[in-house]
FIGU-909462 format. One record per residue: residue number from 1; x, y, z of N, C-alpha, C in turn. Coordinates in Angstrom, 1 decimal. Atoms other than C-alpha are relative to their C-alpha. Layout:
BEGIN
REC;NUM;X;Y;Z;X;Y;Z;X;Y;Z
...
END
This chain:
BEGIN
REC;1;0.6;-0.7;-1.2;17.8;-29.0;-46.2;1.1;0.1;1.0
REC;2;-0.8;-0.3;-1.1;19.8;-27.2;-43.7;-0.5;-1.2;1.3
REC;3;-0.4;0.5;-1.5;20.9;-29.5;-40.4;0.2;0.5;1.3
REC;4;-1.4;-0.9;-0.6;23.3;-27.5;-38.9;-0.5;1.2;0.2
REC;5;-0.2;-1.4;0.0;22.6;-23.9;-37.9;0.4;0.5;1.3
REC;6;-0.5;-1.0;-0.6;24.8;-21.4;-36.4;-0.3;0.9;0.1
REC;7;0.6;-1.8;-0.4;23.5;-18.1;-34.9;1.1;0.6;0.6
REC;8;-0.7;-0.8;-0.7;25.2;-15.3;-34.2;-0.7;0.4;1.3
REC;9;0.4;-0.1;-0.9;24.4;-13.9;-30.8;-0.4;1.5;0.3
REC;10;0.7;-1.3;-0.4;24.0;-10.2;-30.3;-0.6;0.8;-1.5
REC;11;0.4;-0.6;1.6;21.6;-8.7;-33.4;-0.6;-1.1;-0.4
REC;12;0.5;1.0;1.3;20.7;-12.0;-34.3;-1.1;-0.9;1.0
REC;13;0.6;0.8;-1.1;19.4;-14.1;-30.9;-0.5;1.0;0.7
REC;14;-0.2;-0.5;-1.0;19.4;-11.2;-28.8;0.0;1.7;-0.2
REC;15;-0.5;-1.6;-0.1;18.8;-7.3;-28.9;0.7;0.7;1.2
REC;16;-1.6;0.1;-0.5;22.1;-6.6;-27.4;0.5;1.7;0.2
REC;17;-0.9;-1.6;0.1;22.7;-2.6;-28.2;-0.3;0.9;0.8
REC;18;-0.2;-0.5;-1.1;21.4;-0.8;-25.4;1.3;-0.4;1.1
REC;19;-0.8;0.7;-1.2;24.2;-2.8;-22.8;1.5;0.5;-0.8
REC;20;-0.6;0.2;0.7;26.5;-2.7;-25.7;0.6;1.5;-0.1
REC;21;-0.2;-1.3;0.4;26.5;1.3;-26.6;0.3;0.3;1.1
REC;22;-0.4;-0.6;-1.6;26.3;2.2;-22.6;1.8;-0.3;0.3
REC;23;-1.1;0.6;-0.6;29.3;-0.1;-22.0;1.3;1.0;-1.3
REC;24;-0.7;-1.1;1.2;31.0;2.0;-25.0;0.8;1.0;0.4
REC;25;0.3;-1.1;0.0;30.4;5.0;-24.1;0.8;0.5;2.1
REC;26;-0.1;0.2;-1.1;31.4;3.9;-20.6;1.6;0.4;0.0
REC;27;-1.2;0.4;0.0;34.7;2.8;-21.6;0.7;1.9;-1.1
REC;28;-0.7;-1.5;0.6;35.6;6.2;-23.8;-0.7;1.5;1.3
REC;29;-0.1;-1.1;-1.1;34.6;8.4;-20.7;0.6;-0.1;0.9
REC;30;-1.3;0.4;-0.8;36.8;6.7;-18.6;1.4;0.5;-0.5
REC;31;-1.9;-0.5;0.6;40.0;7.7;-21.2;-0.4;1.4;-0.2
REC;32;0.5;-0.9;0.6;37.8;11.1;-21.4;0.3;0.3;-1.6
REC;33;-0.3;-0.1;1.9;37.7;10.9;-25.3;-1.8;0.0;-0.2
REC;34;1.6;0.0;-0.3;34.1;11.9;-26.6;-0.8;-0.8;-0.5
REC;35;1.2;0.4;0.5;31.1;10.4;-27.3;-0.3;-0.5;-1.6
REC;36;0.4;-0.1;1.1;30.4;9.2;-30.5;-1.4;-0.1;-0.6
REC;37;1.6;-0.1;0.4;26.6;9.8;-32.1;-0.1;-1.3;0.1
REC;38;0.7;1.0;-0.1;24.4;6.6;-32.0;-0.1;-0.7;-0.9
REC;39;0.2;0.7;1.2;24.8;5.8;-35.6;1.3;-0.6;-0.1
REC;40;-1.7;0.6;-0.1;28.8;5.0;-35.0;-0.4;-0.9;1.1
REC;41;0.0;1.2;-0.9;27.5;3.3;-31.6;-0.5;-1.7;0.1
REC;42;1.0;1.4;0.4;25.2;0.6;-33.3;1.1;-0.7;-1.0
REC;43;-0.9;0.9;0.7;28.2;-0.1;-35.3;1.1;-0.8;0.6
REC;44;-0.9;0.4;-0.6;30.1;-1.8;-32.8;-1.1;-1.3;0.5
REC;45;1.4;1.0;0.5;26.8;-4.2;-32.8;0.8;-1.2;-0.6
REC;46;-0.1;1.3;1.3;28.7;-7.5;-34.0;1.4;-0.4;0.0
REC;47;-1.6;-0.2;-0.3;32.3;-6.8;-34.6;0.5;-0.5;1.1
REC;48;-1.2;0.3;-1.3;35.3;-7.8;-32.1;0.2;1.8;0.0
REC;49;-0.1;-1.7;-0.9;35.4;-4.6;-30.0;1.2;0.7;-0.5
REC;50;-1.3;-0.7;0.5;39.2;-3.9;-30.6;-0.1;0.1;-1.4
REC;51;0.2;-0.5;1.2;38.5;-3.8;-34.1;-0.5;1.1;-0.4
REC;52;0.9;-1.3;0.4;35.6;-1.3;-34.0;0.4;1.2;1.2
REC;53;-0.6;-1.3;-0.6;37.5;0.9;-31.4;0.9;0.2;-0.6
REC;54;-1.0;-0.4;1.3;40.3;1.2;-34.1;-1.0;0.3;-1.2
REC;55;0.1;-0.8;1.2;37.9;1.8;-36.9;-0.9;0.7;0.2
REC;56;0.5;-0.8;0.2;35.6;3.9;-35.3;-0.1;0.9;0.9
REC;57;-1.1;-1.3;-0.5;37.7;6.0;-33.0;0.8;0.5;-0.2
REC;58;-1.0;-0.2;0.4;40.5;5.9;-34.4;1.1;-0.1;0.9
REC;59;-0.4;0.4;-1.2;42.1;4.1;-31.6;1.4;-0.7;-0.8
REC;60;-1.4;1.1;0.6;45.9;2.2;-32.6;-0.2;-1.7;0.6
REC;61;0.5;1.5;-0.9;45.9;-1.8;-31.2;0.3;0.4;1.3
REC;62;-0.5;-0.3;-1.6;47.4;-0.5;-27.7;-1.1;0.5;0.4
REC;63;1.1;-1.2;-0.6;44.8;2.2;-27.2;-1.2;-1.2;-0.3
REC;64;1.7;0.8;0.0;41.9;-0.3;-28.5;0.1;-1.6;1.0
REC;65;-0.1;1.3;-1.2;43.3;-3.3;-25.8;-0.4;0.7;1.3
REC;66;0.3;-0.8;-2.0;43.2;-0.6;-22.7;-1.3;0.2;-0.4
REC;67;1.2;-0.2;0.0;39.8;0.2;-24.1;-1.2;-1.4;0.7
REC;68;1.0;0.7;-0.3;38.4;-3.2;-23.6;-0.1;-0.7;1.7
REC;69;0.6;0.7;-2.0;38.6;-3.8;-19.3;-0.7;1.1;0.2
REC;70;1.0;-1.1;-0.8;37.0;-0.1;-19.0;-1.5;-0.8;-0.9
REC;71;1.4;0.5;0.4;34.2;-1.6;-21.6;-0.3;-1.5;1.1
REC;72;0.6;1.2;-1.1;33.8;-4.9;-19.2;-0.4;0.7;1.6
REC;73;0.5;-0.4;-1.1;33.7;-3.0;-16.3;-1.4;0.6;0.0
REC;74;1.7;-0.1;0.1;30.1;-1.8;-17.1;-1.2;-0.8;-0.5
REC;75;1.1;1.1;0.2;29.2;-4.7;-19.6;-0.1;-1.1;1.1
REC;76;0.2;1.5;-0.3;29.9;-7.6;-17.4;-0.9;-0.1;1.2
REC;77;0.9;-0.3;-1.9;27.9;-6.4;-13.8;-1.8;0.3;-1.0
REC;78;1.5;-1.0;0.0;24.8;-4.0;-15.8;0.0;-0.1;-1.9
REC;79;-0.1;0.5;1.7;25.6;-4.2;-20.2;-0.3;-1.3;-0.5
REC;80;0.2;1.2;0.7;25.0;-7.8;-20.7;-1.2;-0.6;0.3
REC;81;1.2;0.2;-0.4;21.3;-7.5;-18.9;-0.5;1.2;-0.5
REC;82;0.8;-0.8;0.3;20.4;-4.7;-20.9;-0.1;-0.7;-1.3
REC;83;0.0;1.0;1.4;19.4;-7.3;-23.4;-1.3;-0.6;0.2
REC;84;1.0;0.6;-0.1;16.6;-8.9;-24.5;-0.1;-1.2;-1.1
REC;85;-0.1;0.8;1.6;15.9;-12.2;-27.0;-1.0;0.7;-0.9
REC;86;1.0;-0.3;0.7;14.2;-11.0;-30.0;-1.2;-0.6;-0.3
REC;87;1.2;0.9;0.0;10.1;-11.5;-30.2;0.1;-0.9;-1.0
REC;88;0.0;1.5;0.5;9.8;-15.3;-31.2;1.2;-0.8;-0.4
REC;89;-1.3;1.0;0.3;13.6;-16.3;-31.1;-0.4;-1.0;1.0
REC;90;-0.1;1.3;-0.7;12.7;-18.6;-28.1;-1.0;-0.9;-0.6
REC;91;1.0;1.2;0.7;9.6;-20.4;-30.2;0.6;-0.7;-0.7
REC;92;-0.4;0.4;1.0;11.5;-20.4;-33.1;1.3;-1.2;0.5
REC;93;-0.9;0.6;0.1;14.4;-22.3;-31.7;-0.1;-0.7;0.8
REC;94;0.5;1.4;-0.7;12.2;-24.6;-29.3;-0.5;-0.9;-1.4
REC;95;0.3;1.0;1.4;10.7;-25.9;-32.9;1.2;-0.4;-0.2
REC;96;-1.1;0.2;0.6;13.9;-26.3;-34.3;0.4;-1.0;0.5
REC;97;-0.7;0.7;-0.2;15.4;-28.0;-31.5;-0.8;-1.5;0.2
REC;98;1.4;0.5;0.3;12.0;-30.0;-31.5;0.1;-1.1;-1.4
REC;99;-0.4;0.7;1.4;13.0;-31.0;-34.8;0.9;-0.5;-0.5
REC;100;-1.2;0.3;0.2;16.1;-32.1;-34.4;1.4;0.5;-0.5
REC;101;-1.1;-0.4;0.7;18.2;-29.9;-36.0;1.1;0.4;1.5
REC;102;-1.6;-0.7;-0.7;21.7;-29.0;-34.4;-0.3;1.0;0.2
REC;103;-0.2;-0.9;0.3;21.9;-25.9;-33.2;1.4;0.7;1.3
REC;104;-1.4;-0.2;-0.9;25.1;-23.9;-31.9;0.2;1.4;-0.1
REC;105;-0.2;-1.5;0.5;26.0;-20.3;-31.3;1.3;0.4;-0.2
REC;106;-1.2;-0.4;0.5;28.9;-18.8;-33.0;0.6;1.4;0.0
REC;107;0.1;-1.2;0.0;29.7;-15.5;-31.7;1.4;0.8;0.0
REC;108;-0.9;-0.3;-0.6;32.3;-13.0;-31.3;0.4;1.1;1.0
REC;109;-0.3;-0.5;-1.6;31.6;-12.0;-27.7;0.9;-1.5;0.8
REC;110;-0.9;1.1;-0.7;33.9;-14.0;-25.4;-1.1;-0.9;0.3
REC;111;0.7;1.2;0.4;32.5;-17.6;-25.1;-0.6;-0.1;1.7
REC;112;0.4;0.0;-1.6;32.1;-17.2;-20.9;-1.3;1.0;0.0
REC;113;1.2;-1.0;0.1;30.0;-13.9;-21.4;-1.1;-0.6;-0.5
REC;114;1.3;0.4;0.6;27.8;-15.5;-24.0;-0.9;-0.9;0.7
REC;115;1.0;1.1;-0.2;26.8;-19.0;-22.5;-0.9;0.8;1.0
REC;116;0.7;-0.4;-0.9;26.0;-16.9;-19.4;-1.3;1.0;0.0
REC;117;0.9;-1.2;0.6;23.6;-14.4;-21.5;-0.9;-0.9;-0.6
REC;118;1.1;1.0;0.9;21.9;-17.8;-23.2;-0.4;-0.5;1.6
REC;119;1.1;0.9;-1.5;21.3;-19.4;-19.2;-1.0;0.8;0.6
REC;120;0.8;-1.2;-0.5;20.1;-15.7;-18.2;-1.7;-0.4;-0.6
REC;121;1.1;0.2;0.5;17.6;-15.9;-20.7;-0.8;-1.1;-0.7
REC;122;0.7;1.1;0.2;16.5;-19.4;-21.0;0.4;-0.7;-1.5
REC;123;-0.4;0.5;1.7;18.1;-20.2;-24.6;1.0;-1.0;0.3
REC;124;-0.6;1.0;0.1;20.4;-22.4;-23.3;0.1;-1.9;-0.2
REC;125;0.9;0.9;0.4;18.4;-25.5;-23.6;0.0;-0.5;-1.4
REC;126;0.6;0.3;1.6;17.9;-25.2;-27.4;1.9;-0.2;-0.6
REC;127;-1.4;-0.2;0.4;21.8;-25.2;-28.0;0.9;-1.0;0.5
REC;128;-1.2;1.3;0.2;24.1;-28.3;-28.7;1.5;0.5;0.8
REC;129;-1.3;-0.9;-0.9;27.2;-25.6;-27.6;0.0;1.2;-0.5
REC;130;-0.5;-1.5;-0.1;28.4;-22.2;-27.5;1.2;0.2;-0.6
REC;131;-0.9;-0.5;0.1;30.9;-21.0;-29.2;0.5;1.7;-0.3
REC;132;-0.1;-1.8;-0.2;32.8;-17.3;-28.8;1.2;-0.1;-0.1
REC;133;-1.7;-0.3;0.1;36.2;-15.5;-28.5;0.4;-0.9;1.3
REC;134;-0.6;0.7;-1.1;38.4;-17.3;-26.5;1.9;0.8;-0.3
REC;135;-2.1;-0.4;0.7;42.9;-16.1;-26.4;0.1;-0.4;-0.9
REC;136;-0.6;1.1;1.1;43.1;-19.1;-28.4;-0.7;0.8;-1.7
REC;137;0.9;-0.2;1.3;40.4;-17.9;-31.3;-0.8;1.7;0.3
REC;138;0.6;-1.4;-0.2;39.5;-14.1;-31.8;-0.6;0.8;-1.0
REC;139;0.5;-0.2;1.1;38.0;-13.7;-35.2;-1.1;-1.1;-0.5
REC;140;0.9;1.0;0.3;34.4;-14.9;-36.3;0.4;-1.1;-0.8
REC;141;-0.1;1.2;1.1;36.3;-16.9;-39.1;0.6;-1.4;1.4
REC;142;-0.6;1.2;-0.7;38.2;-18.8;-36.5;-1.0;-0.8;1.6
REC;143;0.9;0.6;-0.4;35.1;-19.3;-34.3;-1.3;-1.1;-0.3
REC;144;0.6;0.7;0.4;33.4;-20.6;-36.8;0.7;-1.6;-0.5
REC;145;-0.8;1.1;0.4;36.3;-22.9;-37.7;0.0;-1.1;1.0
REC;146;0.3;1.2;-1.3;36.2;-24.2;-34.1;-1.2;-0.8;0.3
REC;147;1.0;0.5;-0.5;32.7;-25.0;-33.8;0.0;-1.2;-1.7
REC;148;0.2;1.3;1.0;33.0;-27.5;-37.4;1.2;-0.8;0.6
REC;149;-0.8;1.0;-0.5;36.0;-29.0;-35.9;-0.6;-0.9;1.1
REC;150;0.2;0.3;-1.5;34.5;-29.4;-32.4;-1.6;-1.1;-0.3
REC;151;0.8;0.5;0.6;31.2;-30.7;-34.2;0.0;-1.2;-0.7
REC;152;-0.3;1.0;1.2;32.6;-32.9;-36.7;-0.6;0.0;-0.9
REC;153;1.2;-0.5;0.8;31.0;-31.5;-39.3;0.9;-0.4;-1.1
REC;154;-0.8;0.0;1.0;32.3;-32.9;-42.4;-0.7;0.0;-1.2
REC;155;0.9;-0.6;0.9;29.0;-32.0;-44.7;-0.2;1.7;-0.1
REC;156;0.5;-1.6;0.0;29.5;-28.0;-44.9;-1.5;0.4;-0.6
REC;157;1.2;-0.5;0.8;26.7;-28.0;-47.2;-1.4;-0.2;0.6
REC;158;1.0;0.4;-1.3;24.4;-28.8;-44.1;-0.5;1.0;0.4
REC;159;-0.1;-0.4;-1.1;25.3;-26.2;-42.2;-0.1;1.8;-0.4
REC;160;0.6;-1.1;0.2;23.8;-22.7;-42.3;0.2;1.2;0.8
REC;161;-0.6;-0.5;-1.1;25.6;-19.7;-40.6;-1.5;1.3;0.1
REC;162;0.8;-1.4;0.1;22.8;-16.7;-39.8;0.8;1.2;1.2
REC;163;-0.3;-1.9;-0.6;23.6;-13.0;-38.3;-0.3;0.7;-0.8
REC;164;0.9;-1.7;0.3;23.1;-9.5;-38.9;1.0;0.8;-0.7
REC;165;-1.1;-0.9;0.3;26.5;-8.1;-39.3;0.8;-0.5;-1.6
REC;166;-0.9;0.4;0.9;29.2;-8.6;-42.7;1.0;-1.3;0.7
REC;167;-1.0;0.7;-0.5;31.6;-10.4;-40.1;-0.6;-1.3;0.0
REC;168;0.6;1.4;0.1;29.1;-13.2;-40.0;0.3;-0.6;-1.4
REC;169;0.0;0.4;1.6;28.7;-13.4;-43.5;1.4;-0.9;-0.6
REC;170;-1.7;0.5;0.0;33.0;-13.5;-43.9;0.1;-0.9;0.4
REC;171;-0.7;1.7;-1.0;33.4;-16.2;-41.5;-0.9;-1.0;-0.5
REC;172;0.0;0.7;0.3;31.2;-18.4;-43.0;0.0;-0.4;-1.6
REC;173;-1.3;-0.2;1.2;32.7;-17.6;-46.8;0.6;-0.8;0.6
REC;174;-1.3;0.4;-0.1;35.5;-18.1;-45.6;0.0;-1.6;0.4
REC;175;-0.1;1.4;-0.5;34.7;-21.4;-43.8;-0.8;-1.1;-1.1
REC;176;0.2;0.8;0.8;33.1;-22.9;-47.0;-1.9;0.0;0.7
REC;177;2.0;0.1;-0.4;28.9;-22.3;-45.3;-0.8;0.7;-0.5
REC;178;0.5;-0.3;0.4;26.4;-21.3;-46.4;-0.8;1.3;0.9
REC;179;0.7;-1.0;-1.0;24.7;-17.7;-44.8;-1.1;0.8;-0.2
REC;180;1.0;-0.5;0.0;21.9;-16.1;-44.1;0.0;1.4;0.8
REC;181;0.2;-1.4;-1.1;21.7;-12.2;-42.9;-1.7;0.7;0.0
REC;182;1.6;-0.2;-0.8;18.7;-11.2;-41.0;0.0;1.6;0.4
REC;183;0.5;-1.2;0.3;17.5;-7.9;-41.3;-0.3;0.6;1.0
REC;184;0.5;-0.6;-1.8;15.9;-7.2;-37.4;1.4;0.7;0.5
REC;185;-1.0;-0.1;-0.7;19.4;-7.1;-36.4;0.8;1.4;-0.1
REC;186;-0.5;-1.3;0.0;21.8;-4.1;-36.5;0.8;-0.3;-1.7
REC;187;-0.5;-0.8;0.9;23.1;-4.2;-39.9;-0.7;-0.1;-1.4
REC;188;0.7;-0.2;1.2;21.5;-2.9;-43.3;0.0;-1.4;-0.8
REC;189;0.0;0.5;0.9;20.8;-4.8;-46.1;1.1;0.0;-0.9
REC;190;-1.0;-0.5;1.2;23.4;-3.1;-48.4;1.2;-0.5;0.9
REC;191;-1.1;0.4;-0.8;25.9;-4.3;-45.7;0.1;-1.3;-0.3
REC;192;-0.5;1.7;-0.6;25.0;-8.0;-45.5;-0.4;-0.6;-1.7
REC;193;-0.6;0.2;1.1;24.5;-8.0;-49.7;1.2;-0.1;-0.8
REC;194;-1.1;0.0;0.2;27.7;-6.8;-50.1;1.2;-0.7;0.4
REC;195;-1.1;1.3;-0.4;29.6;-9.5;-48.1;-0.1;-1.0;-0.4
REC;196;0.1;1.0;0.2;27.8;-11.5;-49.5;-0.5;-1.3;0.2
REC;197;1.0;1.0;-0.7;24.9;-13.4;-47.9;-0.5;-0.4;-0.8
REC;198;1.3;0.8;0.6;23.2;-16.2;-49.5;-1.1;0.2;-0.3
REC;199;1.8;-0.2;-0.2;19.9;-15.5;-48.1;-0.6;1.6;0.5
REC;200;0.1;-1.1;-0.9;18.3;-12.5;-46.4;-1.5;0.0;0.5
REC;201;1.3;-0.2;-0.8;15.5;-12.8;-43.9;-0.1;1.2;0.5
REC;202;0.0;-1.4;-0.7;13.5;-9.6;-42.8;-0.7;-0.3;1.2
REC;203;0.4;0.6;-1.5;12.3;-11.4;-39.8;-0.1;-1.4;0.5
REC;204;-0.2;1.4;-0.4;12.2;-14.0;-37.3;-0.4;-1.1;-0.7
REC;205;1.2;0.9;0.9;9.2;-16.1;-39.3;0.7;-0.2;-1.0
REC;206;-0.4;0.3;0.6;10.9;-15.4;-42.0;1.1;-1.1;0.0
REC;207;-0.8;1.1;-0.2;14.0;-17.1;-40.9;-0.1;-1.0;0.2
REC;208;0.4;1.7;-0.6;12.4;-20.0;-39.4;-0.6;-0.6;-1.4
REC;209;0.3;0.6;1.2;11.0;-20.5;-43.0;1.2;-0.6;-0.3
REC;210;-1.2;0.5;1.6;13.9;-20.7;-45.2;0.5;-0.7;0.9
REC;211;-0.5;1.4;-0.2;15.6;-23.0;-42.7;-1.1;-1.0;0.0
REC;212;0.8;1.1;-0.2;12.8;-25.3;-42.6;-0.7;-0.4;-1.6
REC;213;-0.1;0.0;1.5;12.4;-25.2;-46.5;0.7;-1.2;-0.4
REC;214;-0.8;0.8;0.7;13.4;-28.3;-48.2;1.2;0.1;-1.0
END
């Protein structure tokens, strides 16, 4: 039986893509560059930003660093309250925490933005600690790396990574955990099969099963 679970944060705690696309769309009208359709803007849902403004603008690393203070200038004031938790993430993760298990979030929105998007909306309570991008760590593998160090986690086989996106999936691969991709969130099925997910919940209930599953 899972102990340990780490949630991702936007897609997985939190429907995040209205604040998320605005602030986008914000930051590429500022460099006047256009618009991209809605099915490119949900894919920036998850990912580290400079990543998905290189792979889905076709931005170089220079062009996708200037990109990210015009995207804070709209997420960090009006983008990070066009958010909502998903119906029954707060039950689900008062049982949990009700139940003892650990729980910690593992994201790769900076680690200041997040907590303050878990106190906004009352989630902060159910959560042991936060973890996110920091200078130091800028890849979900190495967020996830921080939060088993920072934990002392020396049973991987505990510890249960869930999101929505492939990057979740990778980082806890990579980190030796076990993962679960959740279907509500922004990315397909054929996405979070092919990285490589353990499990695959197609909803909240769902997921509060399989962790609570012997």
């Amino acid at each position: 039986m899972f102990r340990t679970v780490f949630f991702d944060l936007d897609g997985t705690l939190t429907e995040s893509g209205p604040g998320i696309m605005n602030a986008v769309r914000h930051a590429l009208k500022k460099q006047g560059l256009p618009e991209p359709d809605e099915t490119v803007l949900r894919r920036f849902i998850g990912p580290p930003l400079e990543e998905s403004f290189q792979k889905y603008c076709g931005m170089d690393a220079e062009q996708a660093a200037a990109s990210i203070p015009l995207y804070r200038e709209y997420y960090l004031p009006v983008g990070a309250y066009e958010n909502a938790p998903y119906p029954g993430i707060p039950e689900m993760l008062k049982k949990l925490s009700a139940l003892g298990f650990r729980l910690c979030v593992a994201t790769a929105k900076p680690e200041t933005v997040s907590e303050e998007i878990l106190r906004h909306f009352g989630l902060e309570p159910f959560f042991k600690a936060c973890y996110g991008v920091t200078p130091a760590r800028t890849s979900k593998r190495s967020v996830i790396a921080c939060a088993l160090t920072a934990e002392k986690i020396t049973d991987r086989s505990e510890v249960l990574m869930v999101g929505d996106r492939e990057n979740d999936i990778d980082g806890a691969k990579f980190n030796g955990l076990s993962s679960c991709g959740v279907l509500y969130g922004y990315g397909s099925r054929a996405e979070l099969e092919a990285a490589g997910a353990d499990y695959i919940a197609a909803s909240v209930n769902d997921l509060e099963k399989l962790i609570l599953t012997p």
